[in-house]
NUKE-986934 format. One record per residue (C-alpha): x, y, z; residue number from 1; residue in one letter. Coordinates in nm, 4 decimals, always signed. Last residue first. Example, Ala and Ser with C-alpha at 12.3 -4.5 7.8 and 13.67 -1.06 7.14 Angstrom:
NUKE-986934
      east     north        up  num  residuo
   +1.3670   -0.1060   +0.7140    2        s
   +1.2300   -0.4500   +0.7800    1        a
END
This chain:
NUKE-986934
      east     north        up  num  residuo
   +2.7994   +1.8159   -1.2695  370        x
   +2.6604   +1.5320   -1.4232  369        x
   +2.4351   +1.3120   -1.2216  368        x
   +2.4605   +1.0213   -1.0030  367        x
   +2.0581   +0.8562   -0.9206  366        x
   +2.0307   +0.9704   -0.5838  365        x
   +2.1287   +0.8881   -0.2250  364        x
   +2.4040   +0.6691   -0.4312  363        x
   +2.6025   +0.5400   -0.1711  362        x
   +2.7369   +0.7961   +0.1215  361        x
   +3.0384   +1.0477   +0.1242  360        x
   +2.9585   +1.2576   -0.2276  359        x
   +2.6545   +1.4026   -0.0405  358        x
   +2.3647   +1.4345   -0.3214  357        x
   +2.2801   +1.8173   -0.3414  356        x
   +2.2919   +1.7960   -0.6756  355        x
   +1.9986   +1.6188   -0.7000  354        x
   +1.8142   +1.9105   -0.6135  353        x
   +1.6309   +2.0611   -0.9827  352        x
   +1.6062   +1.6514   -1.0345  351        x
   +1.3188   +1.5962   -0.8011  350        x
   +1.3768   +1.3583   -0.5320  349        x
   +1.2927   +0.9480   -0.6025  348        x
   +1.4831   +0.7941   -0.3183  347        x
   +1.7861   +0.5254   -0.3223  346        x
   +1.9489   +0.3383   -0.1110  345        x
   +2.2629   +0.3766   +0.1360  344        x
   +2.1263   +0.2988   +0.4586  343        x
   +2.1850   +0.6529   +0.6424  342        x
   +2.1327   +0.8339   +0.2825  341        x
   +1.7981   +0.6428   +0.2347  340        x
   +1.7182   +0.8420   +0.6009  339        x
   +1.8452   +1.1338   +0.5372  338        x
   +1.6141   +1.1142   +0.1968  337        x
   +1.3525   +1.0146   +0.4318  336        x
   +1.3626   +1.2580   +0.6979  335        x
   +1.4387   +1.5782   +0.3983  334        x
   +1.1106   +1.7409   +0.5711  333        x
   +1.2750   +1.7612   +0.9135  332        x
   +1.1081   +1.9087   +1.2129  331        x
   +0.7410   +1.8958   +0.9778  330        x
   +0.8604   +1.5336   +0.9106  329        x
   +0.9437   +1.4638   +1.2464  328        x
   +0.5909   +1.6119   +1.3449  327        x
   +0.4442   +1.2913   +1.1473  326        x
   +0.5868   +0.9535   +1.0318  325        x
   +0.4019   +0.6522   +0.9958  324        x
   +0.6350   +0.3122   +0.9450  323        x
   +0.5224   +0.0403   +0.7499  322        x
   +0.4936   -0.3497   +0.8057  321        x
   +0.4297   -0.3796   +1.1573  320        x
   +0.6021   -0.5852   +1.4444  319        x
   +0.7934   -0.8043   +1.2144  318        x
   +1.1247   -0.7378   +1.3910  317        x
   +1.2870   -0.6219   +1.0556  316        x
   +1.0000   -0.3450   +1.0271  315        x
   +1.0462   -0.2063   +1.3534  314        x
   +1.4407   -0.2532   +1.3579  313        x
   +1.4122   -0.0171   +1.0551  312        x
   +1.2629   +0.2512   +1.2472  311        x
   +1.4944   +0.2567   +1.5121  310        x
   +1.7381   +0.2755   +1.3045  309        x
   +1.6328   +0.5598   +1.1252  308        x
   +1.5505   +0.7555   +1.4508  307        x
   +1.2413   +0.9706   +1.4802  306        x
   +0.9262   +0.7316   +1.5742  305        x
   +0.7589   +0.9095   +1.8156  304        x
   +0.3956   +0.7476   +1.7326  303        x
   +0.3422   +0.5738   +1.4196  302        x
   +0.3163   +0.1906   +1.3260  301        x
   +0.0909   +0.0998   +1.0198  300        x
   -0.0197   -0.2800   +0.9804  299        x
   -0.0617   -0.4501   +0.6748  298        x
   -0.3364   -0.7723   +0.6341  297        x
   -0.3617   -1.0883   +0.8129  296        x
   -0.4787   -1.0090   +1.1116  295        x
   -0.4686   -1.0521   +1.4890  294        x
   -0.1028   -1.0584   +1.5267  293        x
   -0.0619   -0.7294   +1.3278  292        x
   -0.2649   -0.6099   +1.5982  291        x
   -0.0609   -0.7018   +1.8885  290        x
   +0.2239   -0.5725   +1.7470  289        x
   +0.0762   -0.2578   +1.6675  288        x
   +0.0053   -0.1843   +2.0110  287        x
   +0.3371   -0.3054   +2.0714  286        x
   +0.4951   -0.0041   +1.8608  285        x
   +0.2788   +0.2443   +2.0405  284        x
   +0.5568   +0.3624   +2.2874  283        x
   +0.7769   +0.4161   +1.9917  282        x
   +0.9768   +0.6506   +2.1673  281        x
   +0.8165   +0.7496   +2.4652  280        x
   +0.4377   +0.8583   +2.5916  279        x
   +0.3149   +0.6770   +2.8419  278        x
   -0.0161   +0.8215   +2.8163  277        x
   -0.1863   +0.8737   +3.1208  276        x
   -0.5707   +0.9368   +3.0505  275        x
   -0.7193   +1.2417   +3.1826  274        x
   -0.8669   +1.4277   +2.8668  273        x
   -0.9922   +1.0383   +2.7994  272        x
   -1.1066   +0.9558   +2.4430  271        x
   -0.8015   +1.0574   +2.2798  270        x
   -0.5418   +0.7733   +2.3233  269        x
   -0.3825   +0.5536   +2.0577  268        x
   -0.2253   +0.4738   +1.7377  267        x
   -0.2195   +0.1562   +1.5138  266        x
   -0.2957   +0.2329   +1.0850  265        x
   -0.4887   -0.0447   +0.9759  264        x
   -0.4249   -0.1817   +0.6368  263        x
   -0.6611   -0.3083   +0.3508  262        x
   -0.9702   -0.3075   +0.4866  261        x
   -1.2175   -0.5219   +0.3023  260        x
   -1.4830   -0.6462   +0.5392  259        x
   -1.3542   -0.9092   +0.7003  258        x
   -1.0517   -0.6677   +0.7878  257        x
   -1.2465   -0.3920   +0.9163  256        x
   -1.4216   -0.7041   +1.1835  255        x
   -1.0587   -0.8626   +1.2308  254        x
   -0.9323   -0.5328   +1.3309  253        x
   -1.2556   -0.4663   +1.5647  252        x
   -1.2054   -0.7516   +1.7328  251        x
   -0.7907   -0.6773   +1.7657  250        x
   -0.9161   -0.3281   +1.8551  249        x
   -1.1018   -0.5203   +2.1776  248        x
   -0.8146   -0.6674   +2.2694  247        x
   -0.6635   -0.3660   +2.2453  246        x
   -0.8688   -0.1717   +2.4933  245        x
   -1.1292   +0.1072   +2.4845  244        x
   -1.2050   +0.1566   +2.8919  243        x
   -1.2512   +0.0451   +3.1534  242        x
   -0.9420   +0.1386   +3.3097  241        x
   -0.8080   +0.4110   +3.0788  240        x
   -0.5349   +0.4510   +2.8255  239        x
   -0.7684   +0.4433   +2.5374  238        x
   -0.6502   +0.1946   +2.3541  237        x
   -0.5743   +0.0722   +1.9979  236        x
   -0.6167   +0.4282   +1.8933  235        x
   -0.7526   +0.3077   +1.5150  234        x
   -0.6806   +0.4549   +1.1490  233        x
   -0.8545   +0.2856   +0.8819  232        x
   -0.7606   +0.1748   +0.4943  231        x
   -0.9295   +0.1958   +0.1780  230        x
   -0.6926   +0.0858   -0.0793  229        x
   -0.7782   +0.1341   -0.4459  228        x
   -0.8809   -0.1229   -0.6824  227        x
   -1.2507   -0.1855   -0.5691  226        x
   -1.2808   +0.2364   -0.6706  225        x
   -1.4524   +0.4289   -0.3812  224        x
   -1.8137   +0.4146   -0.2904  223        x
   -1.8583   +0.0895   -0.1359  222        x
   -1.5585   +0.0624   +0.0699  221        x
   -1.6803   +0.4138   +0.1917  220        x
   -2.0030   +0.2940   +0.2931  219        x
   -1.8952   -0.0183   +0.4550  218        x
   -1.6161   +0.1721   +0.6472  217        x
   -1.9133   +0.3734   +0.7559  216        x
   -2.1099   +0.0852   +0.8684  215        x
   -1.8289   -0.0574   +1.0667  214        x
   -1.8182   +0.2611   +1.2485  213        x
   -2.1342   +0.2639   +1.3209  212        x
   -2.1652   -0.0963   +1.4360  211        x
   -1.8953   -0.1456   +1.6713  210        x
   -2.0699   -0.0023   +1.9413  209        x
   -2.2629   -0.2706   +1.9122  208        x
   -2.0737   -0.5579   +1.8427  207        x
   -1.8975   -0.4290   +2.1990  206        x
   -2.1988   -0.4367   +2.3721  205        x
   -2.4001   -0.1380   +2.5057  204        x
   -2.4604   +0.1169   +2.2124  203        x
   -2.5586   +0.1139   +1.8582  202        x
   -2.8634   -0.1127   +1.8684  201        x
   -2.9829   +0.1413   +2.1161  200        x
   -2.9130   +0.1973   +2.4971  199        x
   -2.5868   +0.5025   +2.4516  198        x
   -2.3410   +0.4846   +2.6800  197        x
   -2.0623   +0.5524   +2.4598  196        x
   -1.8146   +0.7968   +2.5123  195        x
   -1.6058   +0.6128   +2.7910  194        x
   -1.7698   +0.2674   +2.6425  193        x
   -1.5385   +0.3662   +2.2878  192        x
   -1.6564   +0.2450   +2.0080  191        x
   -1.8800   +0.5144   +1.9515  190        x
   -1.6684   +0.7629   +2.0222  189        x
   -1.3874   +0.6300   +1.8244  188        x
   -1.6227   +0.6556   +1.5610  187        x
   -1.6828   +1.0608   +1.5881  186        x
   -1.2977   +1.1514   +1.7606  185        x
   -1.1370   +0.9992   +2.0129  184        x
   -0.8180   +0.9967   +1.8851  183        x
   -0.8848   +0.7205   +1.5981  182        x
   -1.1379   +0.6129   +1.3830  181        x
   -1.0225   +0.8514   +1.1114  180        x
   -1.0823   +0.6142   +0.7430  179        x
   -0.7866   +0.6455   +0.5408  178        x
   -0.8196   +0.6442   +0.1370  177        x
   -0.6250   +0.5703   -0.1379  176        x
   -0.4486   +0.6626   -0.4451  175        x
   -0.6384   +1.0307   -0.4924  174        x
   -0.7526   +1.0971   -0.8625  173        x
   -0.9598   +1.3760   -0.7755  172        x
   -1.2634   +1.1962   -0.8724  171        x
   -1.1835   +0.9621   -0.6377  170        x
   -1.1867   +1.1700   -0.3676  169        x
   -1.5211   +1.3295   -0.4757  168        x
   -1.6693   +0.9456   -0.4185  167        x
   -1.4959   +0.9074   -0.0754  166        x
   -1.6714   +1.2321   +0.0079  165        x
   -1.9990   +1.1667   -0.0802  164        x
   -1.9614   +0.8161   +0.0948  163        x
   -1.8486   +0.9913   +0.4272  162        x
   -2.1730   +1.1816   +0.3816  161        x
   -2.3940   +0.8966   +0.3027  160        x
   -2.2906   +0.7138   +0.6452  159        x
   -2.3358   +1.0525   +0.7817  158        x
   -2.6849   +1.0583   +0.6761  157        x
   -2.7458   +0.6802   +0.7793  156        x
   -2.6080   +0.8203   +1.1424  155        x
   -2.8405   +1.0994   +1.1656  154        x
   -3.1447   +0.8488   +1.0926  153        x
   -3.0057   +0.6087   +1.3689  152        x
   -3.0167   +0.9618   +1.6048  151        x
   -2.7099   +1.1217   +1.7087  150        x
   -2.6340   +1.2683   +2.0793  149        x
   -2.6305   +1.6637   +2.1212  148        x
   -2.2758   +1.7075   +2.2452  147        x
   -2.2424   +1.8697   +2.5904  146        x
   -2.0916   +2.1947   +2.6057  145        x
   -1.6782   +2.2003   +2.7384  144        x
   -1.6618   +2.2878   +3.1201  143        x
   -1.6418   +1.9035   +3.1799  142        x
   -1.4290   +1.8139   +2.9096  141        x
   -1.4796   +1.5334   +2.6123  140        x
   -1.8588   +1.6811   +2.6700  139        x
   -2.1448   +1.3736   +2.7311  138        x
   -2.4633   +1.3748   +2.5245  137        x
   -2.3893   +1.0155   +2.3660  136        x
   -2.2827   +0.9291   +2.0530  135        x
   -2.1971   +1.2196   +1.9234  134        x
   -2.2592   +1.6059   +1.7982  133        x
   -2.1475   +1.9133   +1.8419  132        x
   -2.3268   +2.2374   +1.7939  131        x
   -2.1378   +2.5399   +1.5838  130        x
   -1.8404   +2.7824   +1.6153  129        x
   -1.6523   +3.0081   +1.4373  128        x
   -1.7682   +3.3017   +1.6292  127        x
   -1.9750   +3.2098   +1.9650  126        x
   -2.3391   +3.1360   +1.9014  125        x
   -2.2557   +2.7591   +2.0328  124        x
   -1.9334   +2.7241   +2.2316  123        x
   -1.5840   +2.7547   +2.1264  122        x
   -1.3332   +2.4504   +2.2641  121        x
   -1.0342   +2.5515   +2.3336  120        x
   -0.6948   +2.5301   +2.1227  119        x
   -0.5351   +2.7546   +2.2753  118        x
   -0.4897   +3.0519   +1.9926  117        x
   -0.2085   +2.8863   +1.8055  116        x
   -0.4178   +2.5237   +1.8112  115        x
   -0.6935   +2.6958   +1.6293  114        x
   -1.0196   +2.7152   +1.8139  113        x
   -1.2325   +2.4288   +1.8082  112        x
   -1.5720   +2.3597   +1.7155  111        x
   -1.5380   +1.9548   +1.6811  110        x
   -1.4413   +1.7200   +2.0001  109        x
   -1.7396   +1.5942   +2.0251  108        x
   -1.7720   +1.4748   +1.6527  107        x
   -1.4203   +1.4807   +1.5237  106        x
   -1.5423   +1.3552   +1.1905  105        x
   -1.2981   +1.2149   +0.9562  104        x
   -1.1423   +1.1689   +0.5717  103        x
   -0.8069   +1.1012   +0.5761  102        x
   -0.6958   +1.1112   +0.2486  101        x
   -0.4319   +0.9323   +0.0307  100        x
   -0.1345   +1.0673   -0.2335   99        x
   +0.0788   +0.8454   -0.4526   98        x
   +0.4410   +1.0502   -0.5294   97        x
   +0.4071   +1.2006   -0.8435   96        x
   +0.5706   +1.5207   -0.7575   95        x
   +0.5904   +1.8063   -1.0135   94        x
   +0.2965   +1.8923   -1.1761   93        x
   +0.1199   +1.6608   -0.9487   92        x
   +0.1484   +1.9247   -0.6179   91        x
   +0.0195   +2.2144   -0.8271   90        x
   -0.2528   +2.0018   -0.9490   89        x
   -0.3522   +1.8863   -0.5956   88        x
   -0.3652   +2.2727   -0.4564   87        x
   -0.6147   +2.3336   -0.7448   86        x
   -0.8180   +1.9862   -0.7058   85        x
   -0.8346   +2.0848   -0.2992   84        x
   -0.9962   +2.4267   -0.3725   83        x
   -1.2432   +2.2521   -0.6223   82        x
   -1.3327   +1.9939   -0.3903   81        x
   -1.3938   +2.2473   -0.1091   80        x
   -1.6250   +2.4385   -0.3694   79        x
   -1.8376   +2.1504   -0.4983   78        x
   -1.8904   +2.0673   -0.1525   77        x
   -1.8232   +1.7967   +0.1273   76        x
   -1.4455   +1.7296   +0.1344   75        x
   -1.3239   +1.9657   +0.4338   74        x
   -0.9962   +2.1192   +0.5600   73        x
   -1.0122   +2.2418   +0.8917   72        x
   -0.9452   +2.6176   +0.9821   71        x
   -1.2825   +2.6356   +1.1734   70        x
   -1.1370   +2.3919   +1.3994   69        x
   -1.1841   +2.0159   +1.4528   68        x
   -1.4052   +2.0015   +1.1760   67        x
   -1.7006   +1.7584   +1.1269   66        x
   -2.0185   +2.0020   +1.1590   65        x
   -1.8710   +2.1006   +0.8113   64        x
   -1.9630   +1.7831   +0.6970   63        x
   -1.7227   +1.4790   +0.5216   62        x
   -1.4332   +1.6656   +0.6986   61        x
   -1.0835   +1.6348   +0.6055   60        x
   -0.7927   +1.5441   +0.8300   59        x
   -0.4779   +1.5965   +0.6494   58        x
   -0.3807   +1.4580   +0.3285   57        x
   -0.2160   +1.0868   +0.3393   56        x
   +0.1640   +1.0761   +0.1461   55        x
   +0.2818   +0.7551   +0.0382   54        x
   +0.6698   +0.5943   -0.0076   53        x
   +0.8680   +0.8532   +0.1206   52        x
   +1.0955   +1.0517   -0.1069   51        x
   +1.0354   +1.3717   +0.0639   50        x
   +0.9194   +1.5530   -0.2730   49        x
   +0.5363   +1.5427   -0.1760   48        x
   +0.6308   +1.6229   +0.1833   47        x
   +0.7292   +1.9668   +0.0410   46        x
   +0.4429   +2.0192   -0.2468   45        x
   +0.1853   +1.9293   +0.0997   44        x
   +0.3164   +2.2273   +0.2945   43        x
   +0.3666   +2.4772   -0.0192   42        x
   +0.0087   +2.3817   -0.1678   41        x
   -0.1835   +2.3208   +0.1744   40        x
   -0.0199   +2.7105   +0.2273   39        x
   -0.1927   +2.7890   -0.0843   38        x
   -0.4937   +2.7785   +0.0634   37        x
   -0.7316   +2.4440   +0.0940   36        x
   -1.1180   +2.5241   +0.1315   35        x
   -1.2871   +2.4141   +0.4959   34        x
   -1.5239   +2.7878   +0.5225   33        x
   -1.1382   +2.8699   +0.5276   32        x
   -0.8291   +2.6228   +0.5423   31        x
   -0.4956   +2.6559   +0.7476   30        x
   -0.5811   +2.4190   +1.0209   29        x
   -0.2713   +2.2397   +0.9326   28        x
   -0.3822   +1.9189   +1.0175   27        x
   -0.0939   +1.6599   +0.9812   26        x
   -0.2254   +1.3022   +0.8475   25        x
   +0.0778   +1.0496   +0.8618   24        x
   +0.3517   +1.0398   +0.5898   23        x
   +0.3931   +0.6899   +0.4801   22        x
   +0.7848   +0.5232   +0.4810   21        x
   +0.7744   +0.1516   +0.3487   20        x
   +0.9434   +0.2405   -0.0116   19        x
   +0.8609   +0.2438   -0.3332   18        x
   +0.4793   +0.1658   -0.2686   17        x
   +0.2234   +0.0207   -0.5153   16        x
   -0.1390   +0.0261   -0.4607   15        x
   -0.3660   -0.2323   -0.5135   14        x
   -0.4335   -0.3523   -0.1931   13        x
   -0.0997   -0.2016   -0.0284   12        x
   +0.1706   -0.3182   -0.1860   11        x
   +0.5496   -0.2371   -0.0430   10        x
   +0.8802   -0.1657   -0.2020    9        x
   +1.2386   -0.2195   -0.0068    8        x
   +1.3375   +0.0944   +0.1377    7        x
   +1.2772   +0.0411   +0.5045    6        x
   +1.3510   -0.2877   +0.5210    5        x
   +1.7196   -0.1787   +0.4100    4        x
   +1.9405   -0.4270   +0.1857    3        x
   +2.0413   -0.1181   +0.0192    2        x
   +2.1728   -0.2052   -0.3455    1        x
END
């Protein structure tokens, strides 16, 4: 039996994990008027029999004002519910690997064009677009339109809305949930003082800019089952003077965690379209270290983490307890089986391909006949 970190099982709240391996949030910006397609079905059914330990759905919108892009998936009608229960049948009927959301805002950053055709913000009246929204009236670019800034009485309505959604999650059956408050989008504009600079009970200090954000973890705590995980993502800082920092994620941490967070996923960046990101192999990993040091419950490392090894030494180091994999995955959709291969344990792959099993490493899969 593999003595691997990175295959031993994991518990999240109350949900069990084979292995330590989570698929990260991808948007595919593949839906329409925010309904899944059958491409969610073929994309999702593929990192559904990876043999990692938890798959998290794309960012999904609790308001259509919410998208990144007009192809974003959303979680705010009876009709994007029903597209997503389709696509997460066909996935079930043959995977039964546990499944989270991400549900998000992008606020500012919202009314996008598709990555594929640049990616730019679209402006009011143009196709595909709408008004943005945030906590304060300034554009993530300067040639992008300024958001209008929310109200206390918008913010109890989005409060509601992330709860609407959290509730239709778990009437599709979905393990867990991930709260976006990363990558500058909605609450990481509120915490952050870059996007922040409002003069209300929601602005100014770093209690209150926590507030909002706090609130909707609240809400969403509230409105999904006590037994299932709710869980948050965070950009730990923003890579700018003055700006969002770790020490004050590790406040924020110990805030989520008082209130019934049950891992925090550690990335960071996207508040600043000028911030220098030292981007490198694992360059978030002591991010998450310093995190994990401020509380008590799991933490999530992502960010150019490709290697196996590399990986493993992660979790054996004790600088986070699970290991977020993204574009590696979309590179390499077999990463974890490669990966139990590499350390000789075991995944759970669907019978019709366990005769691809190499015959030169230990038991990638339960032997078989011929």
């Amino acid at each position: 039996m593999s003595q691997s970190k990175l295959f031993s099982p994991f518990q999240v709240g109350g949900l069990h994990l084979d292995n330590r391996i989570v698929i990260a949030p991808m948007c595919q910006y593949s839906a329409v008027d925010g309904e899944m397609t059958d491409w969610h079905l073929m994309h999702l059914g593929q990192m559904a029999e990876s043999g990692a330990g938890l798959l998290t759905i794309e960012a999904t919108a609790v308001v259509p004002e919410g998208r990144i892009t007009y192809g974003d998936v959303g979680l705010y009608s009876d009709a994007t519910e029903a597209a997503m229960r389709r696509v997460l049948d066909g996935v079930r009927r043959y995977c039964d690997m546990p499944m989270a959301i991400q549900l998000a805002h992008a606020g500012r950053k919202a009314s996008c064009e598709v990555p594929w055709k640049g990616g730019a913000q679209i402006p009011p009246g143009g196709v595909n677009s709408w008004q943005t929204v945030s906590a304060s009236p300034l554009p993530f670019k300067p040639t992008e339109n300024a958001p209008m800034a929310l109200a206390p009485d918008d913010l109890a309505g989005l409060c509601e809305a992330f709860a609407a959604s959290a509730r239709r999650a778990a009437d599709l059956g979905l393990d867990a949930i991930q709260i976006h408050g990363a990558h500058g989008y909605l609450l990481h504009q509120f915490l952050s003082p870059l996007s922040n600079h409002r003069d209300d009970a929601y602005g100014g200090s770093l209690e209150n800019r926590m507030r909002f954000p706090l609130a909707v973890f609240e809400a969403v705590r509230a409105a999904f089952p006590a037994d299932k995980p709710v869980t948050i993502r965070v950009s730990a800082t923003d890579w700018v003077e003055g700006g969002w920092s770790l020490e004050d994620t590790c406040v924020f941490a110990q805030a989520l965690e008082a209130r019934g967070c049950a891992a925090i996923n550690v990335s960071s960046g996207g508040s600043s379209a000028t911030a220098q990101v030292p981007a490198a192999p694992g360059y978030q990993v002591p991010l998450a270290r310093g995190v994990k040091a401020a509380v008590k419950v799991p933490v999530i490392a992502v960010g150019l983490i490709t290697e196996f090894d590399q990986a493993e030494a992660i979790l054996a180091s004790g600088d986070a307890d699970l290991i977020g994999v993204a574009r590696v995955m979309l590179y390499n959709p077999r990463w974890p089986w490669h990966a139990a291969a590499h350390f000789g344990a075991l995944v759970d792959a669907p019978p019709q391909y366990h005769r691809s099993q190499p015959t030169q490493v230990k038991a990638l899969f339960e032997p078989v006949a011929a």
